[in-house]
C-alpha positions in Angstrom: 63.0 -57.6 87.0 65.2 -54.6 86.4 64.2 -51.8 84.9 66.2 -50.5 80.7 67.0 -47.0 80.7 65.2 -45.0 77.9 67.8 -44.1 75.1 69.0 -41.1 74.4 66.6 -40.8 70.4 63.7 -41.6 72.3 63.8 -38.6 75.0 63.9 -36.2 72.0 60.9 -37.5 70.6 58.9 -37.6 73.9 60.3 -33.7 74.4 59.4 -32.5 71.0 55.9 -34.2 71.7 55.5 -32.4 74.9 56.7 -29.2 73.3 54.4 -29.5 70.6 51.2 -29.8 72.9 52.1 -26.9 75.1 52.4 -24.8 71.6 48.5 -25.9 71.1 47.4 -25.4 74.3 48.9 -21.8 74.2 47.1 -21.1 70.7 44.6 -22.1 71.7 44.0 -20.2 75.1 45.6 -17.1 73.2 42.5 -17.2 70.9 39.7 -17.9 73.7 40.7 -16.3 76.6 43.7 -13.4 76.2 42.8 -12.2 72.3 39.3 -11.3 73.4 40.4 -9.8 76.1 42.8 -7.9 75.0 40.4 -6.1 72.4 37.4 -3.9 73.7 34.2 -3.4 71.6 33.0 0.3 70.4 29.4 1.2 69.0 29.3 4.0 66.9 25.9 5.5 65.4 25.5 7.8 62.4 22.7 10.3 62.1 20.5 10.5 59.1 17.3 12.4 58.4 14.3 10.5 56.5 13.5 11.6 53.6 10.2 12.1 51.9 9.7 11.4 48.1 9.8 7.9 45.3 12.2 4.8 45.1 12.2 3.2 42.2 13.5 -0.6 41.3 14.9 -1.2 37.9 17.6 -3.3 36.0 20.9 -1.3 34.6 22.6 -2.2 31.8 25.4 -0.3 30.3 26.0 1.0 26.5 27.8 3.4 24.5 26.4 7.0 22.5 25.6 6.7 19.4 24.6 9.6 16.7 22.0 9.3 14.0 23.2 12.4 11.8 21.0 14.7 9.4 22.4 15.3 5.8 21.5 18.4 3.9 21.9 17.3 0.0 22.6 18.7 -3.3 20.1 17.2 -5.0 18.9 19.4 -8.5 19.1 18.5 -11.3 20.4 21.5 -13.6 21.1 19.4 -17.4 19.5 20.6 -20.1 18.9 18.6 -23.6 21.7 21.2 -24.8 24.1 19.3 -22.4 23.0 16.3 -23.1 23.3 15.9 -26.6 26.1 18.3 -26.8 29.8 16.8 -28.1 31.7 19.7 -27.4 34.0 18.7 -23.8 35.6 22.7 -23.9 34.8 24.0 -20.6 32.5 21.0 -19.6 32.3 22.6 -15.5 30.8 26.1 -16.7 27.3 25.4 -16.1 27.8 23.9 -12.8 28.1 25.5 -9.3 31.5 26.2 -8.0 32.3 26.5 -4.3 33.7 30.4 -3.7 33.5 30.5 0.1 33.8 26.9 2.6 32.3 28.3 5.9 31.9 25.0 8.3 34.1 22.3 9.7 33.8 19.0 11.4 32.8 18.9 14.7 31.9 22.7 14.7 28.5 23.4 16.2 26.1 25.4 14.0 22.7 26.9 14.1 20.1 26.9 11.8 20.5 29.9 9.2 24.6 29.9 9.7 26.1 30.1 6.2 27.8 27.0 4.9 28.6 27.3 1.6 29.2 30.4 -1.0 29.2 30.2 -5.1 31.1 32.1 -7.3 28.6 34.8 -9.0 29.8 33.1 -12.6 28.8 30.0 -11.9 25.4 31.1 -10.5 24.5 33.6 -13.7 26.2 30.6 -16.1 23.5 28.1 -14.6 21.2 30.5 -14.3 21.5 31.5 -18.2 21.2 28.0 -19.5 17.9 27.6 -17.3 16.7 30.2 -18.6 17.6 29.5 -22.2 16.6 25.8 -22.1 13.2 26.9 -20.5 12.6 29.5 -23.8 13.1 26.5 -26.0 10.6 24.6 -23.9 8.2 27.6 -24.5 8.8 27.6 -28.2 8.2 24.1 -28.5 5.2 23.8 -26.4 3.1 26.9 -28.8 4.7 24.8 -32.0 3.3 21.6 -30.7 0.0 24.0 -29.8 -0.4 24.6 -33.6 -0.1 21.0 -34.8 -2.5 20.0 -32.3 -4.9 22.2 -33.3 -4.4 21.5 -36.9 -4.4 18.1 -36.5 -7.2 17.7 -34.8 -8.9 19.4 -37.2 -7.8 17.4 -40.1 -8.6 13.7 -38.4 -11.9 14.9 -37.5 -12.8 15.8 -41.0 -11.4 12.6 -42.2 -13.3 10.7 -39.6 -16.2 12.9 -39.8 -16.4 11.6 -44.1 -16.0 8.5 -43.2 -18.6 8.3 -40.8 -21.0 9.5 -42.9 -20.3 7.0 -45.9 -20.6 4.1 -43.0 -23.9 6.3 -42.3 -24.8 6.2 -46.2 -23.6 2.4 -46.7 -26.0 1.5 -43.2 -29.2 3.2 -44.8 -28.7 1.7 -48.4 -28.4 -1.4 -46.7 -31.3 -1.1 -44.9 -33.5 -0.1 -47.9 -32.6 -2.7 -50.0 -33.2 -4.7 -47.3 -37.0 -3.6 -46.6 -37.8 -3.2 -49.7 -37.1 -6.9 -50.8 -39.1 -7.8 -47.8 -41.3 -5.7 -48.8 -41.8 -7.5 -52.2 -41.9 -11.3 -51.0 -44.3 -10.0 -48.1 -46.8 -8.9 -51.1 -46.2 -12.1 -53.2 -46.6 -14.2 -50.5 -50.5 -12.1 -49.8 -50.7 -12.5 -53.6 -50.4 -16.3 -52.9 -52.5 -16.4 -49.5 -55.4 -14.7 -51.1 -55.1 -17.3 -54.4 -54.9 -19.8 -52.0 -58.3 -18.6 -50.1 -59.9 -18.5 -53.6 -58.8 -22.2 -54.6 -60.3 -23.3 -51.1 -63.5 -21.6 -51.5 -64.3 -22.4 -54.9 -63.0 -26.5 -53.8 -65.2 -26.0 -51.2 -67.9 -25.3 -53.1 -68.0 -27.9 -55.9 -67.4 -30.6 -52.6 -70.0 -29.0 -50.1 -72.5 -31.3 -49.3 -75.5 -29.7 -51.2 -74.0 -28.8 -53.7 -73.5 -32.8 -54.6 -77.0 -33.2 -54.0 -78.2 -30.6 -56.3 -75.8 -32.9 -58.6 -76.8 -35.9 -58.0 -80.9 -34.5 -58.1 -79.4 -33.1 -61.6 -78.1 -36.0 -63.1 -81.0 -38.2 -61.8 -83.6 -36.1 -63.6 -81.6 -36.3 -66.7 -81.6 -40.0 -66.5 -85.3 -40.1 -66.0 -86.0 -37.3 -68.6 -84.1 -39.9 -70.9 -86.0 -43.1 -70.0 -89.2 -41.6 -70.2 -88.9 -40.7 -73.7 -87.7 -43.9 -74.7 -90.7 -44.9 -72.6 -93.4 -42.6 -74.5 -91.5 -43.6 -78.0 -94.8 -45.8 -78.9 -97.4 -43.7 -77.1 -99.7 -40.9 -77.6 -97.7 -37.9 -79.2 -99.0 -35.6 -76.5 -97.0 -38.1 -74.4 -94.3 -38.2 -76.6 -94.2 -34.7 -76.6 -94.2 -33.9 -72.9 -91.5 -36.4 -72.4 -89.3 -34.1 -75.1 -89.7 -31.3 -73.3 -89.1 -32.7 -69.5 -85.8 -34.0 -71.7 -84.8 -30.5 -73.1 -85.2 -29.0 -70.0 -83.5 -31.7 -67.7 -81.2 -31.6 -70.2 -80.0 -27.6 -70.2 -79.8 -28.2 -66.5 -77.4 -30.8 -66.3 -75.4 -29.1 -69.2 -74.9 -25.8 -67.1 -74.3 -27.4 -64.0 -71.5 -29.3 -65.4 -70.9 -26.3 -67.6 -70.8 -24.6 -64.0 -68.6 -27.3 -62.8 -66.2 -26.8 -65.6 -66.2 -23.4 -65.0 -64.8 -23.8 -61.1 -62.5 -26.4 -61.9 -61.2 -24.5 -64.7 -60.9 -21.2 -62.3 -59.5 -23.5 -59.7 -56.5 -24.7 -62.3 -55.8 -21.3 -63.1 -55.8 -19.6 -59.8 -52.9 -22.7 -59.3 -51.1 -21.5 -62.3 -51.5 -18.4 -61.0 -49.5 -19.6 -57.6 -47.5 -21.7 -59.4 -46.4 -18.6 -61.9 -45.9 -16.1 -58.5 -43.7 -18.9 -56.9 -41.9 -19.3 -60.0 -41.2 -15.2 -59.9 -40.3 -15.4 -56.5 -37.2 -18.2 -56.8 -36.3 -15.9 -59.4 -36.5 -12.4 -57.7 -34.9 -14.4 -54.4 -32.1 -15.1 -56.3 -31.9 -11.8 -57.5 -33.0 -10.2 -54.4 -29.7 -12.4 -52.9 -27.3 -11.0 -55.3 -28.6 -7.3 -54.4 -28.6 -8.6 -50.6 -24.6 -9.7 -50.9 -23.6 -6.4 -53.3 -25.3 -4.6 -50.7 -24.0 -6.3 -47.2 -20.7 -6.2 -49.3 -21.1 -2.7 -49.1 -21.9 -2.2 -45.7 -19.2 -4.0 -44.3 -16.7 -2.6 -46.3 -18.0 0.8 -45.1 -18.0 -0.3 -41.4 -14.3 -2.3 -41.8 -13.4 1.4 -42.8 -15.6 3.1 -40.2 -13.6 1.3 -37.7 -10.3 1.7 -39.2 -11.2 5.5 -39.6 -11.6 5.3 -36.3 -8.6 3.6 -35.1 -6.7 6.2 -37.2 -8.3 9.1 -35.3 -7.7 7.7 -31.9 -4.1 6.9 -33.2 -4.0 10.4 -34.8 -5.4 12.1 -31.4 -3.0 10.1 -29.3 0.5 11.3 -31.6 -1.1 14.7 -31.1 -1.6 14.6 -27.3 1.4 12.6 -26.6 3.4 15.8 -28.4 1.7 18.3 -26.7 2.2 16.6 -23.6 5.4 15.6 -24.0 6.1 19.5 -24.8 4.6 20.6 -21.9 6.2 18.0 -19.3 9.3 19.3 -20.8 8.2 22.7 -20.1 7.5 22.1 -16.6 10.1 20.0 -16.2 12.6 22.8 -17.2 10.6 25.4 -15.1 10.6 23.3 -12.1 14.8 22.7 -12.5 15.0 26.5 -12.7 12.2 26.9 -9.8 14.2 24.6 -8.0 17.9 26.2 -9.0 16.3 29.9 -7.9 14.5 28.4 -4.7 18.3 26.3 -3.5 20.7 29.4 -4.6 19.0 32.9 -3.2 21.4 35.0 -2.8 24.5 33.0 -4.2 24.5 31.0 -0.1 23.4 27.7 1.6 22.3 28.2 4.8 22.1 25.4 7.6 18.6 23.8 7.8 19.1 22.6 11.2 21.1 23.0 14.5 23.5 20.3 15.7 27.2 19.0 15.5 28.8 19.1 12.2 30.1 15.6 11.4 30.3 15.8 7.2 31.2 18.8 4.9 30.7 17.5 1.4 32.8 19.9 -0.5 36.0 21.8 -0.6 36.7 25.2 -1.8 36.8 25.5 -5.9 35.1 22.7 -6.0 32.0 22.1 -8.6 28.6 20.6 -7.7 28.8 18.3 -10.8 26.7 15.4 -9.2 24.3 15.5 -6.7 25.7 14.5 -3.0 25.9 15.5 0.5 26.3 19.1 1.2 26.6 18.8 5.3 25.5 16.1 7.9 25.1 17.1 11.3 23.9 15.5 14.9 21.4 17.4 16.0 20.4 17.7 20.0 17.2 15.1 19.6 19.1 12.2 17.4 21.5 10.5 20.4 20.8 7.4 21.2 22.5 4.3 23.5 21.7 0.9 22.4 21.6 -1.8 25.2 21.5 -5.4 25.5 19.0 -6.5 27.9 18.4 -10.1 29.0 15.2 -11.9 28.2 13.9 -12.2 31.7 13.7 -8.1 31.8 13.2 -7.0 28.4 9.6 -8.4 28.5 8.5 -6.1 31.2 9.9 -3.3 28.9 8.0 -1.2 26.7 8.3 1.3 23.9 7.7 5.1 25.6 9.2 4.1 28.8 11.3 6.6 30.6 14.7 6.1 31.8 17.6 7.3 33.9 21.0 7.7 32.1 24.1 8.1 33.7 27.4 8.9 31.7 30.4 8.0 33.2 32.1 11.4 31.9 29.6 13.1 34.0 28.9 10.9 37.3 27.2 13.9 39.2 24.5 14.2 36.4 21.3 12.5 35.5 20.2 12.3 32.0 16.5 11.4 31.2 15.4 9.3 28.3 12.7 6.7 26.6 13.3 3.6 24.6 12.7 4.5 21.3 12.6 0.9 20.2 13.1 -2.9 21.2 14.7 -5.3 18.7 12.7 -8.5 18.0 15.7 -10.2 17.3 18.6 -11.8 19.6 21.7 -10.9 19.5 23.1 -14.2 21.5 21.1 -17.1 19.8 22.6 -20.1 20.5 24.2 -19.1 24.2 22.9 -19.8 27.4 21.7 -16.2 28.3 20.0 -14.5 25.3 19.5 -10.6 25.3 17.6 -8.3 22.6 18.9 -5.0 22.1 16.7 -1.9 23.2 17.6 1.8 22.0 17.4 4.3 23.7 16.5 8.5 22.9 18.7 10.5 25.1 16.1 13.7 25.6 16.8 17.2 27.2 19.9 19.4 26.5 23.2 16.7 24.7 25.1 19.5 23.9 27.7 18.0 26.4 27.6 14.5 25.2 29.8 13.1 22.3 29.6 10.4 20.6 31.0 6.9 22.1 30.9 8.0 25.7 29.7 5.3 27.7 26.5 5.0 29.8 24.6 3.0 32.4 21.0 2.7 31.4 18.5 2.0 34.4 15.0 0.7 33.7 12.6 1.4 36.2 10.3 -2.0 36.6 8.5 -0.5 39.7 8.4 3.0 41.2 6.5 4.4 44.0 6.0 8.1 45.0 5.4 10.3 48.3 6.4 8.1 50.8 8.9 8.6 54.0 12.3 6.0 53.3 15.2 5.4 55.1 18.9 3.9 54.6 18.5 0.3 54.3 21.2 -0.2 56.7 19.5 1.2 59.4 16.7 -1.1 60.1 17.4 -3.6 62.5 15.4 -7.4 63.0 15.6 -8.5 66.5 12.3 -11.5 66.9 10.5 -11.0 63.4 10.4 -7.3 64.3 11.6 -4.3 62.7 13.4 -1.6 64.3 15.7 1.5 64.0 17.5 3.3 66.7 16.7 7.2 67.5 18.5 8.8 70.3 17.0 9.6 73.4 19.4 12.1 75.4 22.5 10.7 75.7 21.5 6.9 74.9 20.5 5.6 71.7 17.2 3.2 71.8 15.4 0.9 69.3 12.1 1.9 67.8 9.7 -0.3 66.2 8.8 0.2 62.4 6.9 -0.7 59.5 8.9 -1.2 56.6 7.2 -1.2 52.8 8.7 -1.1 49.3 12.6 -1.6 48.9 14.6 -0.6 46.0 17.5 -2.5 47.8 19.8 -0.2 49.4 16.2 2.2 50.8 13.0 1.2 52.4 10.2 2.8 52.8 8.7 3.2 56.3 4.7 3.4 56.4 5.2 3.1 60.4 7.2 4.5 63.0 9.0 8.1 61.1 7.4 10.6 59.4 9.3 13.0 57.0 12.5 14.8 58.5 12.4 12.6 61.7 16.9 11.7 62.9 17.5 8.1 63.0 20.8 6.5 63.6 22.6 4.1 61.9 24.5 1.7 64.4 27.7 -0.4 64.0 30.5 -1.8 65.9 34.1 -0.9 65.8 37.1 -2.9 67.1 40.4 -1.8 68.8 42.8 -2.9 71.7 41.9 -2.1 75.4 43.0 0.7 77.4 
């Protein structure tokens, strides 16, 4: 069989493949073998000293200063009732203070006691003068008032004193009447009683039991008186004339015990006349007695309706008269205390700075006039900077009012300011995201005469801090089979050193084995270039 040629396209590919393999191959050794080669390794170590004293772990979040200013105010009150119900608008600014003398500016630093503000003597003697006036008036009023207190007074408790008595009078009167008409019915009604107790005795008496016996013994010797002297009618007359006589004298007997009889029964119906006359009497003197009773109760409460009216009119009448003098002498000491005040704000014609800080506000201009009350002067002072932060809800619970912090301003990188959160915001400021944060402020303490407002800071909280202890660069320790290590030199070589490592703040570590204080370690790492 013979053998075809390869074409001319087909050795180009096979050469381009072959080409293409080499260029591998040679990449590939170039990377291995010669690259490595070509480079040598270098080992340098830098000193460092352990230091002795606290690391501290926080979270740093970053904010801006903010000022909470002091104002100084106007704030008396100088009108007078003159003013007020005065029509007259001709030189309406006379009794006010005018500015003479402006002696501050924004952002000038002052000191408590630096002057800010002069008045013009004219307008301090003008409001001065109407004090003054307005306070005599007061005076005046209040000794007026005084007088028609003490007149007044004088006159409702006379008033009240007459009418208290004729209550008094109209009380007693009623009260007589009262006991004496008791006093009558109580001894008509004994009357009665004691006619009563007569009626039942002498009843008594007529129906006791012997005193029916003694009748009946009466009246049976009567009969038989009578029968015998019809009996003895046709007898002897000796017979005959016994039998008169036991008749005669049976006879008087039973006449006055029935003349007896009569005699109770006759008492007996008169002592009831008797009650039924006194009963009679009293219906009459009751209805009498009721008449008197009402004229008399009619009487007394008209004097007590007037008592008590009489006595509503005093307390009314004491009240107007208090109510004056008061009203007189709250006006009094409401004058004294504008001009107390006025005296106490003016001195000597100058307002003096009640505080040291940064001047941010001055109120008023030159020739200006303190009409209403306003702000004389605000100012920052050196304890009222504050940085508010954001600080996520994982951290902010292990934070706590009073806690101190570290503040670093990036105007002044080199410089550590100290202060404590002042207070933590129950309230989110990112409800509704996926990371929520609650704002924390912050009271920048020491010496701020350096910081202005707006500079920005990084706040660090410290969430765990430990003191006296020997750290080193984190850098430095080295883990070769779960063991710790850093390198110290020893002559010309440099040789690993076990260690025991503690609390870490991230970038130190403290070492509780291996160093003490002021002991050289070496930090080792490895630098690259070509070979020699």
């Amino acid at each position: 069989m013979s053998k075809r040629k390869m074409s001319r396209k087909k050795k180009i590919q096979l050469f381009l493949v072959i080409l293409l393999l080499l260029i591998i191959i040679f990449a590939a050794c170039f990377t291995l073998f010669i690259k490595p080669a070509m480079e040598a390794e270098e080992w340098v170590y830098k000193e460092n000293t352990a230091e002795y004293g606290k690391l501290q772990n926080g979270i740093t979040e970053s904010g801006t200063v903010e000022f909470i200013t002091t104002s100084q105010l106007y704030e008396l009150d100088i009108t007078t009732d003159e003013e007020d119900d005065s029509d007259d608008d001709e030189d309406e600014d006379e009794d006010y203070l005018k500015v003479e003398e402006v002696y501050v500016a924004v952002g000038q630093r002052i000191q408590e006691g630096d002057a800010v503000y002069k008045f013009t003597e004219d307008s301090v003697a003008d409001v001065r003068k109407a004090l003054t006036y307005a306070k005599t008036e007061a005076e005046i009023a209040l000794a007026e008032a005084k007088t028609s207190y003490d007149i007044g007074v004088k006159t409702a408790s006379l008033s009240y004193d007459e009418t208290m008595l004729a209550k008094n009078l109209a009380q007693q009167s009623y009260d007589a009447t009262v006991s004496r008409l008791n006093t009558e019915v109580e001894a008509q009604l004994i009357q009665i009683d004691q006619l009563l107790d007569e009626i039942l005795e002498l009843q008594l008496s007529i129906t006791s039991e012997d005193y029916i016996e003694q009748k009946d013994a009466i009246i049976e010797a009567y009969e038989d008186a009578v029968e015998k002297v019809e009996d003895v009618s046709e007898d002897y007359f000796t017979n005959q004339i016994e039998a008169a006589q036991q008749l005669k004298s049976a006879k008087e007997s039973y006449e006055n015990f029935f003349e007896r009889l009569d005699s109770s029964n006759e008492q007996i119906q008169s002592k009831i006349d008797e009650v039924y006359e006194i009963q009679t009497q009293m219906a009459y003197d009751e209805a009498l007695s009721e008449k008197e009773l009402l004229e008399a109760k009619q009487e007394y409460e008209s004097a007590q309706v007037k008592g008590e009216i009489a006595k509503t009119q005093y307390d009314n009448d004491m009240a107007s008269y208090e109510n004056a003098l008061t009203k007189a002498q709250n006006e009094l000491d409401e004058i004294t205390a504008k001009l107390d005040a006025f005296e106490a704000f003016v001195g000597d014609g100058t307002v003096y700075a009640q505080g040291t800080g940064l001047v941010t506000e001055v109120g008023y201009a030159k020739d200006d006039y303190l009409i209403s009350q306003g702000t004389l002067l605000s100012y920052v002072t050196s304890d009222a900077m504050t940085i508010t932060v954001d600080v996520f809800q994982e951290d902010v619970v292990m934070l706590q009012v009073g806690d101190s912090v570290e503040i670093n301003l990036t105007a002044y990188e080199d410089e550590v300011y100290q202060g404590i959160v002042d207070s933590i915001t129950t309230t989110s400021t990112s409800q509704g995201s996926a990371t929520i944060s609650y704002p924390v402020v912050i009271a920048i303490q020491g010496d701020t005469s350096k910081i202005y407002g707006g500079m920005t800071a990084d706040v660090t909280f410290v969430i765990e801090e430990t003191e006296d202890i020997v750290y080193v660069s984190r850098k430095a320790i080295v883990e070769k089979r779960n063991k710790e290590y850093v390198y110290i030199k020893n002559g010309d070589s440099y040789e690993l050193t076990p260690v025991t490592t503690g609390f870490t703040d991230g970038i130190y570590v403290e070492i509780t084995e291996g160093l003490e204080a002021g002991d050289t370690y070496y930090i080792a790492s490895v630098v690259s270039g070509e070979a020699q």
